[in-house]
N, C-alpha and C positions, 0 to 999 in steps of 0.2 A: 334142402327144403326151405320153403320161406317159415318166418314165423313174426308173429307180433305179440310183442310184449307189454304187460301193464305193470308200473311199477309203484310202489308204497311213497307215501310222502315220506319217509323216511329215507337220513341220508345214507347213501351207500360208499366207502370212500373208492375210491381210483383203484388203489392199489392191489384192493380183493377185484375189483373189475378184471386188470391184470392177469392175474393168477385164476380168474375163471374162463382166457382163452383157451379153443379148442383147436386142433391142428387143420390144414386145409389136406384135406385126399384124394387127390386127382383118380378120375373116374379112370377104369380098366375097360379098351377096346374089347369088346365081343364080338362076334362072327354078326355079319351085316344080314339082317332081313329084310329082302324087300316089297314096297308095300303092294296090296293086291287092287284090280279096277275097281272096288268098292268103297276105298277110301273117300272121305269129302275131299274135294278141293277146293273151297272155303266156307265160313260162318260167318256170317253177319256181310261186314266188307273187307274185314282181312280174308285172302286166298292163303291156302294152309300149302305149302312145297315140302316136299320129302326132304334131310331127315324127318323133319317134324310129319307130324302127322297125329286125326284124330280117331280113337277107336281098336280094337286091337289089330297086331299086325301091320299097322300103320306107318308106322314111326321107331325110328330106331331109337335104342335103348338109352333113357335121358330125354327126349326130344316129344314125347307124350304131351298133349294139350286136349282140351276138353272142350265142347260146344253147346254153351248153359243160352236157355232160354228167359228171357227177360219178360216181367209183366204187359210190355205192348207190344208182346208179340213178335220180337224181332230177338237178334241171337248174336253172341262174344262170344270170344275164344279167352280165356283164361289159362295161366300158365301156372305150375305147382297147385293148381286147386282153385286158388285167389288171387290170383294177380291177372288182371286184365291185358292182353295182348294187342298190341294196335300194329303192326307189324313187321314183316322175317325179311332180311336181305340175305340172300344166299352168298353173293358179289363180293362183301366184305364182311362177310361169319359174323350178323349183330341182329339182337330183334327188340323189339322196344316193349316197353312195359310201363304197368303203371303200380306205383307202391304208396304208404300211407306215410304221411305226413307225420313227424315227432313234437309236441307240444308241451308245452309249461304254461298251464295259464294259472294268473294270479288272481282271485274273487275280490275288490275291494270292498266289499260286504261284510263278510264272513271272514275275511284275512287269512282263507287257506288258499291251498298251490293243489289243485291237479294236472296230473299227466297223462298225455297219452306218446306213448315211448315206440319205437319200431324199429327194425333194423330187418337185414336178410341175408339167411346164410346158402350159400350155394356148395359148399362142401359136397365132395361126392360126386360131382353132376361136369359136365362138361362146360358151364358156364363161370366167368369172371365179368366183373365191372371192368366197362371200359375205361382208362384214365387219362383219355385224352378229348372224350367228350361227356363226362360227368365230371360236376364238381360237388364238396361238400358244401353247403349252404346256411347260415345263421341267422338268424332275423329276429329282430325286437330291443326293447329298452333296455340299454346294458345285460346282454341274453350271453352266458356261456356257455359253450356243447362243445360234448365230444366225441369224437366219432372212431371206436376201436375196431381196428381188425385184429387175425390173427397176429402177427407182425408189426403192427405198425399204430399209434395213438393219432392221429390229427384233431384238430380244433379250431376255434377261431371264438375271439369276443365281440360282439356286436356293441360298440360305444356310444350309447348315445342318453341324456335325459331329458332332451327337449327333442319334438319333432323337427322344428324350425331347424334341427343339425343336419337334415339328411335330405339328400337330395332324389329326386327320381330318376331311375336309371344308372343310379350310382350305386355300387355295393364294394366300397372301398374299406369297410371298419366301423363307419357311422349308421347305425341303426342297422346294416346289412354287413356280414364279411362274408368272404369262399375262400375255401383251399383248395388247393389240385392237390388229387390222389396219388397213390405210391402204384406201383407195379402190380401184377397180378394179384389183386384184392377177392377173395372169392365169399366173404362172409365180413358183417360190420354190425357193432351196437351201438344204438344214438344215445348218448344222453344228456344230463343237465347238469350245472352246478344251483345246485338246491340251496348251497349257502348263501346265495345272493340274496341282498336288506332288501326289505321290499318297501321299507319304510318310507323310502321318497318319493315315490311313486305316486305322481299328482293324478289327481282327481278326475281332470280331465280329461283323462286317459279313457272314459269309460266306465261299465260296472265290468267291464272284467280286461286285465293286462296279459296278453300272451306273448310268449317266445317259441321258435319255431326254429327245427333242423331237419334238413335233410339232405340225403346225397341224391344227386338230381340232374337233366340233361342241360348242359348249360345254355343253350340256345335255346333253348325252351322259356327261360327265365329272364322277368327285366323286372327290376326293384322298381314298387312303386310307395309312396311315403304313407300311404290310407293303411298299409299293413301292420306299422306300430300301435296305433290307438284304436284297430277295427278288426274284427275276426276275414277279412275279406281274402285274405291269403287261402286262411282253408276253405273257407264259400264257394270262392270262382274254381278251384283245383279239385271241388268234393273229398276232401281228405287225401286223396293221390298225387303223386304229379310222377310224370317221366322219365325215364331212366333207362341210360344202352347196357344191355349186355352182351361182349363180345362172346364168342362161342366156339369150337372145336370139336373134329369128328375122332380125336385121338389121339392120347395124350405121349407118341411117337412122334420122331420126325418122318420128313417122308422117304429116305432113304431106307430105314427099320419096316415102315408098315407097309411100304409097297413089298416087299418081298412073304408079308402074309395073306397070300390070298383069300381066306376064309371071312378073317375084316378089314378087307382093306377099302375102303371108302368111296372110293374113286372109279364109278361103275364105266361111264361113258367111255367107249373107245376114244372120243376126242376130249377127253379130258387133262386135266394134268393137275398134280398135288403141288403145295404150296405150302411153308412150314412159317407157324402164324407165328407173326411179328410179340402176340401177348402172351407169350409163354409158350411150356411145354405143350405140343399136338398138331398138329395139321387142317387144312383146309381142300377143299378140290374145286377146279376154277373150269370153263368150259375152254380149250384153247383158243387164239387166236384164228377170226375167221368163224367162229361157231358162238350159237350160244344155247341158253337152255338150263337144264338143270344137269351136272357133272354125278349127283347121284345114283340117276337111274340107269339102265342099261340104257343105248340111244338114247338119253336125255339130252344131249350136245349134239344141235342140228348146224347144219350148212345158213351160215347166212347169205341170203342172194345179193350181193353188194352191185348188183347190174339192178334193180329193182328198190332198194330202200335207200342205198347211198343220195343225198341231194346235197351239190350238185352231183346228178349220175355220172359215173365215168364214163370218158367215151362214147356218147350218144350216137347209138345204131350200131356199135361195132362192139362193146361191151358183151363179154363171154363169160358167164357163172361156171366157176369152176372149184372145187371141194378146196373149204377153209382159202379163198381168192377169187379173183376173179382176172380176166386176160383182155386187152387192149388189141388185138391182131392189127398190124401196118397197112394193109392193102386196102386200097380206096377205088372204088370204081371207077371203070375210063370217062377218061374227060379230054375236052381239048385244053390245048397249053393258056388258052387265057384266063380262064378259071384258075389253072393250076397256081398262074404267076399270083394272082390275086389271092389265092389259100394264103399262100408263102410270106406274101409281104401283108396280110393281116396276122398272119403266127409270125413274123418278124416281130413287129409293132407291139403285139403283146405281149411277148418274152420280154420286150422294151421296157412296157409299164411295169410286167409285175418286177423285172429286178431294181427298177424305180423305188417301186413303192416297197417292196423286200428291203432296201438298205436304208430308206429314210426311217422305216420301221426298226430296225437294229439299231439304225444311231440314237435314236430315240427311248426304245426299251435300254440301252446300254446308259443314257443320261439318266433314264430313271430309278435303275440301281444306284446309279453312284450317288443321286440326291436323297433314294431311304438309305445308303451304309451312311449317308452325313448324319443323317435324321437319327438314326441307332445311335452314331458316338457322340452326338451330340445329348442327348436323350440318356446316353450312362454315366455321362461326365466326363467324355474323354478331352473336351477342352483343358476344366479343371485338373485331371489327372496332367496333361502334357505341360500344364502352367507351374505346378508340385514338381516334376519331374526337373525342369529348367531351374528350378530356384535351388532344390535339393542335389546340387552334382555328385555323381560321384553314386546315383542310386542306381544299383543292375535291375531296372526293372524296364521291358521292352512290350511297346505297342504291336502285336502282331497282326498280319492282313488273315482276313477267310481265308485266300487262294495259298497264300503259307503251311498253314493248318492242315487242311485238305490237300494238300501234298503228302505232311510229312506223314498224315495217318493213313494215307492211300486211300481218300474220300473215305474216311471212317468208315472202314471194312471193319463186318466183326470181329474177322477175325484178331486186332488189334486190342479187341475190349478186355481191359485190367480190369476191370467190376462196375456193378452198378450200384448205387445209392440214393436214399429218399431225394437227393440236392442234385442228382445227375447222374449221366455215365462217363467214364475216365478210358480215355485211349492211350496206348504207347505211341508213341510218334519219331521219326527222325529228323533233323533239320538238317539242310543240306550242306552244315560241315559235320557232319556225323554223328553231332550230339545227341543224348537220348535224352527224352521230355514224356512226361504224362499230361494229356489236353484234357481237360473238363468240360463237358457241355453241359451246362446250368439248363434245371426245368426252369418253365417260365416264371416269371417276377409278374402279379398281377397289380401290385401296390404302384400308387408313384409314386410316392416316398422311400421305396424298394430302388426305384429305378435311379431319382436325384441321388441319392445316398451311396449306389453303388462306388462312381469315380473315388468318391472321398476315402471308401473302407477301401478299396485295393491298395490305393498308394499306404496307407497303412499297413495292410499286413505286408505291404512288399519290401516295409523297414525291418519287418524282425527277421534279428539274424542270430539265430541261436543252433547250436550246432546238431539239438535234439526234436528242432520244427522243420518240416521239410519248407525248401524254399520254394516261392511264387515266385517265377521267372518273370510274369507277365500277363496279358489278355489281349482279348481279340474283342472291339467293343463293335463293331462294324456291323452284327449282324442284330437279329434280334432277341434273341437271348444270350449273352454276352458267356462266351469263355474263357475257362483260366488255365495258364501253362506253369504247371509244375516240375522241378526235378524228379528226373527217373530215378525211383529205389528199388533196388532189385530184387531183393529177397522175399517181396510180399508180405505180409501182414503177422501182426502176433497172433491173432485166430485162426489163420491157419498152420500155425508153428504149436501154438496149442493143441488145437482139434484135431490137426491130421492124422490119420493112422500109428505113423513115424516119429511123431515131430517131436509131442512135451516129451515123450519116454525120453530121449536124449539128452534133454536140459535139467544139467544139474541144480541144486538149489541157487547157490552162490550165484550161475547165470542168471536163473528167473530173478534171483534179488535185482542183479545187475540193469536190466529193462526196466523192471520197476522205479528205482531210482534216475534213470535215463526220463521217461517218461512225466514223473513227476517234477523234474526238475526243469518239463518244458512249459507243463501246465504253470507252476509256481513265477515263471520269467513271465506270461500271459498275465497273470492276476496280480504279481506287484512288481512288474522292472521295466512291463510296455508301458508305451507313452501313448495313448490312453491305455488303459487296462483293456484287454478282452476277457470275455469267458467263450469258453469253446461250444458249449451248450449240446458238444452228442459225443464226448467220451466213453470209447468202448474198442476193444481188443483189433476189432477191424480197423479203425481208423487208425492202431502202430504201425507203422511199416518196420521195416528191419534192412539196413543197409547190406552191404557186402561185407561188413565184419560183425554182422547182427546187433547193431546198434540201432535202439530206438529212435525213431521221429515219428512226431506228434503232425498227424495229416487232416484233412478235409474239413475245415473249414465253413463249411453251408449252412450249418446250423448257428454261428460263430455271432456276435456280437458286442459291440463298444460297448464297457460297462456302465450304465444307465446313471445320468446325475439328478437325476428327480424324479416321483414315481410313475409321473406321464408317459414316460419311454421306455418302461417296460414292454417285453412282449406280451401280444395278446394270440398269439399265433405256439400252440401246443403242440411239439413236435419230439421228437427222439427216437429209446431203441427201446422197447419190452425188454426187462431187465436190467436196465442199468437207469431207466429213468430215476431220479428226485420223487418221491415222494410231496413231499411240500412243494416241489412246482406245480406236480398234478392239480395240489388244490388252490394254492394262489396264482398260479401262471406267472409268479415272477421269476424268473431265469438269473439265479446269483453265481459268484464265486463258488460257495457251497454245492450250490448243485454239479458242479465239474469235480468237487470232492467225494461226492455218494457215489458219482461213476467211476471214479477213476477204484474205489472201494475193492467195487463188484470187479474191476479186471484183477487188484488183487488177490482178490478171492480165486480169479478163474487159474489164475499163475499159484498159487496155494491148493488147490483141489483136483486141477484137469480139468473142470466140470463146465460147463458152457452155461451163462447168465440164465437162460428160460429155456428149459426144454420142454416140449411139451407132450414129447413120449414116454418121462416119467411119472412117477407116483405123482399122486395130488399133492400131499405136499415135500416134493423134490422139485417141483418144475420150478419153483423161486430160488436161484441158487441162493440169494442173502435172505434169505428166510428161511432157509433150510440150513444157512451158517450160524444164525444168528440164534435159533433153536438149538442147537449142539453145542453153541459154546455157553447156554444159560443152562444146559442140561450135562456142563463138564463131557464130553465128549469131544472135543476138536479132532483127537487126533481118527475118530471112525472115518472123517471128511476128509483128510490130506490125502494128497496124489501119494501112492506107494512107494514110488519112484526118489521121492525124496525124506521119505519116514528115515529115520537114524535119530538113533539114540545120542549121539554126539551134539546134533541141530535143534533136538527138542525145545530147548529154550527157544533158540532165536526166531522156529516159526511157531512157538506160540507170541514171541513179541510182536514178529510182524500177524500174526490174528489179533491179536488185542489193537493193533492199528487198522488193521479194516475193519475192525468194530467199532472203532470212535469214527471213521468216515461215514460209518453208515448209520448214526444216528437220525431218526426221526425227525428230529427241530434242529436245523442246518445252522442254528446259533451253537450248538455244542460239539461242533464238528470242528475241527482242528482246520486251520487255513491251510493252501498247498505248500505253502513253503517250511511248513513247520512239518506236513508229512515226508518233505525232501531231506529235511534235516536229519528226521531220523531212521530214514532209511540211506543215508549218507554215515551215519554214525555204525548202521549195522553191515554195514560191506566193508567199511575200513576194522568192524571187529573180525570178518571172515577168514580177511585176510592176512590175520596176524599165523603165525607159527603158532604148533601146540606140543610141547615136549614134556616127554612120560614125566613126572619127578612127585615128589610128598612135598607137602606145605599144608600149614596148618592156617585157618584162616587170618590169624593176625599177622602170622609171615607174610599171606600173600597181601593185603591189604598194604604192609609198610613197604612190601616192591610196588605195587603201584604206585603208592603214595610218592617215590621217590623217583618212577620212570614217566616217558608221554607216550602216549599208544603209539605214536608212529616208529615209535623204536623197541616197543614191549612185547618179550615172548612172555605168553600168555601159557601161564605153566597147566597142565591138564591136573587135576587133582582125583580124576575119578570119583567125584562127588557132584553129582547132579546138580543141590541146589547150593553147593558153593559157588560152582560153575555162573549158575544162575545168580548168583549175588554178587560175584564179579562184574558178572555182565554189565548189571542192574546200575551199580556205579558208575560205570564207565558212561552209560546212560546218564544219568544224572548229572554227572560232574561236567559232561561236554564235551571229554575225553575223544 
């Protein structure tokens, strides 16, 4: 259902935002009813097509819309109650709507902040946001929002303190920003950063300063500069504006729900099912040759292609025939001088058009090859090929489209390794047998996105670390540029955790052994790259695991050169529920630190089993470092460890390594331990594992004067059968550097 919210000028931080998402619940196919000749077939000027439908019996289950009469007498179709419908495409499953506007305005008067806050959740219902023709949207004088779904946080900052910055028609950062959306979005909350000084906020702004978010049709939209100093944004839009939602008759493919006839969707003999591109569910399309509506019984008529086609085929010989039409050969008699005269006017003309057909081809054929210049030129492939000449000796290769789309077989899905907020990853072959993973990047709206890219590839194409998966290369030719990876074959540490199978098998000493693998790639990133990077969306999925279950540290999208003055920080709010930073949420600066709070929450998930945000657990269980972090201030750690690895023998060492996800996941990213220093001592605690343990008595000054006299790499570590001697042992050896 939709909803709109009003919220308190008081601040709310992020992170309870978090922890109060709801899960998304794909709507359950029902047996199909269909509607009777009483239904309207439209209100106002939108025409109302089955499923939808107004009134009972109407409309299939979800698809319900209402036909409210307006004061002059004229009549809207509204969706969920209150959302205004302007109109349904059956063609491509999407109907357009209109929703309210999210506001922050500032009173220069009175020097308070009201809001008006909105969002919509679709949960339940057969509908998702489309995210390929809605974007999130930000507007105003240095205006932060953010826009949470289930799944996923986006945002953007709008920069700007003087109007004179911002241009019309421009919505690059200055006075306007947008994001593109994540995948199957079905529910989202807008909001604000309340913390913003309002103190400089000139005068001539106005008696009152607003900022403004929404998620919205992007063609719909052109920034214009009167919207920072003028309430005309909400004026001209009456508080709404535009927005697609794509749609589905059930939430099956179509190979499952055609064999249920009871709901299966797809009434029309000439129709045919089609399984949508935006998720789980189906669509029904009228076949080729027909059209109409694919829901109804005979709703997919014959089209007379002898009659609407222009030019008609065939003129005077032209034969309508079901889903085609026929050309028959036989021309009535005639003498031969006609005949000769048909023949050599259809000679002449076959003439021109393969004439004009090849000059046509040479022509579209120059004009791709002048937009792939224009692309690599435009991501820096100059600069990159100019890097690459100077730099010998670097394996990084320029790959063609027509390469790519080879080796993934025109990106069939069935190739797809996974998808992610930054893109989707194919497996690929190249035609000496190698195996590769391709990246297709969603689109880069920034130009500074786009100059910058050349420079960051040939960077990250220098680090060579045995625990970061390599960048082979890119493909810049196209227009949104992809990246070629090493194949790793084992898939990911979230699925080695979460699977049915997987953590129960991984003894402790393994899980340590990832851990340390992992860290030790993060910490090469923040102090041994030449510049630094921070990775910016560290989390279980982005480990891969090679063919001897050796961690690398993969994907990259979120990734960024570490910022050398505070202009270059991101303003662009991205990551994973659960493993975000806290303190980014509120300042949007992406540091070092924040790759340290995530890498926290994976060690917690490799400590526990338990998955960073569930949200089919208890209220407060869905945060797994909140639900860690409660347990260990309430002496309970060990309720929370995976059972798999509980022993009495290890007790120390996984409460060491929890006392080290608890300084990762400090609050203020200043008391957070750097990665290298988490490397260190989870390098100190696998070379403890690995020592021998042999039954014998010692009392603790014995044992303390054989250490004192051995180096760990040659010390059996004698078992005393005393807990916190064991533990006091340990603790030295910790300390000392041992």
């Amino acid at each position: 259902m939709y909803h709109y919210y009003k919220r308190s000028t008081h601040t709310v931080p992020m992170l309870l935002l978090l922890l109060s998402l709801t899960g998304v619940l794909q709507f359950q196919a029902k047996a199909v009813a269909l509607p009777n000749s009483s239904c309207p077939e439209s209100c106002g000027d939108v025409k109302i097509v089955y499923p939808f439908g107004i009134g009972a019996l109407c409309a299939m289950e979800g698809f319900d819309l209402e036909c409210n009469k307006t004061e002059d007498g004229s009549a809207n179709v509204t969706f969920f109650g209150s959302m205004p419908l302007l109109n349904i495409s059956l063609l491509h499953g999407e109907i357009r709507v209109k929703h309210h506007i999210s506001s922050m305005c500032y009173n220069l008067s009175s020097r308070s902040i009201s809001y008006r806050e909105g969002g919509m959740k679709l949960d339940n219902t057969p509908f998702t946001f489309s995210e390929l023709r809605n974007r999130f949207i930000v507007i105003g004088f240095n205006t932060l929002a953010y826009m949470i779904g289930s799944t996923s946080v986006l945002g953007c900052w709008a920069r700007s303190k003087n109007i004179k910055e911002a241009q019309d028609g421009v919505c690059e950062g200055v006075g306007c920003c947008q994001v593109v959306l994540t995948r199957n979005m079905s529910d989202y909350d807008a909001g604000f950063n309340d913390r913003y000084n309002t103190t400089n906020i000139s005068t001539t702004a106005g008696a009152e300063y607003c900022g403004y978010a929404v998620m919205m049709e992007a063609d719909a939209f052109r920034f214009h500069t009167t919207y920072l100093n003028t309430t005309m944004f909400w004026k001209e839009n009456a508080g709404r504006v535009p927005v697609i939602l794509n749609w589905v008759v059930g939430n099956e493919t179509c190979v499952v729900a055609s064999k249920k006839a009871d709901s299966y969707a797809c009434r029309s003999n000439n129709s045919k099912c089609i399984d949508s591109s935006n998720g789980p569910g189906y669509l029904c399309n009228c076949t080729d040759g027909y059209s109409g509506n694919p829901y109804l019984t005979d709703g997919c008529q014959d089209i007379d292609e002898c009659a609407v086609n222009v030019p008609r085929p065939c003129p005077g010989h032209c034969i309508n025939i079901p889903g085609n039409y026929s050309c028959p050969n036989e021309m009535p008699p005639s003498s031969s001088g006609p005949v000769v005269l048909v023949v050599g006017l259809s000679t002449g003309v076959v003439i021109v058009v393969i004439t004009i057909t090849g000059t046509y081809l040479i022509l579209e054929r120059k004009k791709l090859a002048k937009i792939k210049r224009k692309y690599f030129h435009q991501h820096g492939g100059m600069l990159l090929l100019q890097e690459i000449r100077l730099k010998q000796g670097t394996a990084f290769s320029i790959f063609s489209e027509a390469e790519l789309i080879q080796a993934t077989d025109k990106f069939d899905d069935k190739n797809i390794l996974g998808r992610g907020g930054h893109g989707t990853v194919y497996r690929g072959t190249l035609k000496d047998g190698s195996l590769i993973a391709v990246k297709r990047c969603v689109s880069m709206t920034s130009e500074q996105q786009k100059k910058e890219f050349g420079k960051e590839m040939l960077i990250l194409s220098q680090i060579n670390h045995k625990n970061i998966v390599k960048l082979l290369g890119c493909c810049l030719e196209v227009e949104v540029p992809m990246l070629v990876y090493e194949f790793i074959p084992n898939g990911t540490l979230f699925q080695l955790i979460h699977s049915d199978n997987g953590c129960h098998n991984i003894p402790f000493s393994g899980r340590l052994c990832i851990a340390l693998e992992s860290a030790l790639a993060l910490a090469y990133l923040h102090s041994w790259a030449s510049p630094p990077i921070l990775h910016g969306d560290v989390k279980s999925s982005n480990i891969l695991l090679d063919e001897n279950y050796a961690a690398k540290v993969s994907d990259f999208g979120a990734s960024i050169l570490a910022p050398t003055d505070k202009s270059q920080f991101m303003t662009l709010v991205q990551g994973t529920c659960g493993y975000l930073d806290p303190e980014y949420m509120q300042t949007c600066q992406l540091t070092d630190k924040s790759d340290v709070y995530s890498f926290g929450v994976v060690l917690l998930e490799l400590l526990t089993g338990k998955m960073a945000f569930n949200l089919e657990g208890p209220e407060n269980e869905r945060s797994l470092s909140l639900h860690f972090l409660s347990a260990m201030k309430e002496d309970r750690l060990i309720d929370i460890i995976d059972d798999h690895i509980k022993s009495d023998n290890d007790t120390w060492l996984l409460e060491e390594v929890a006392e080290l996800a608890q300084e990762c996941l400090e609050m203020s990213g200043d008391r957070r331990p750097a990665m290298r220093d988490v490397a260190e001592k989870l390098d100190r605690l696998c070379k403890v594992m690995q020592q021998p343990w042999v039954p014998a008595q010692h009392d603790p000054e014995e044992m303390e004067s054989l250490l004192g006299q051995s180096s760990v790499a040659s010390l059996e570590i004698v078992s005393t059968g005393n807990f916190s001697m064991e533990k006091r042992i340990l603790q030295w050896l910790l300390e000392s550097g041992r």
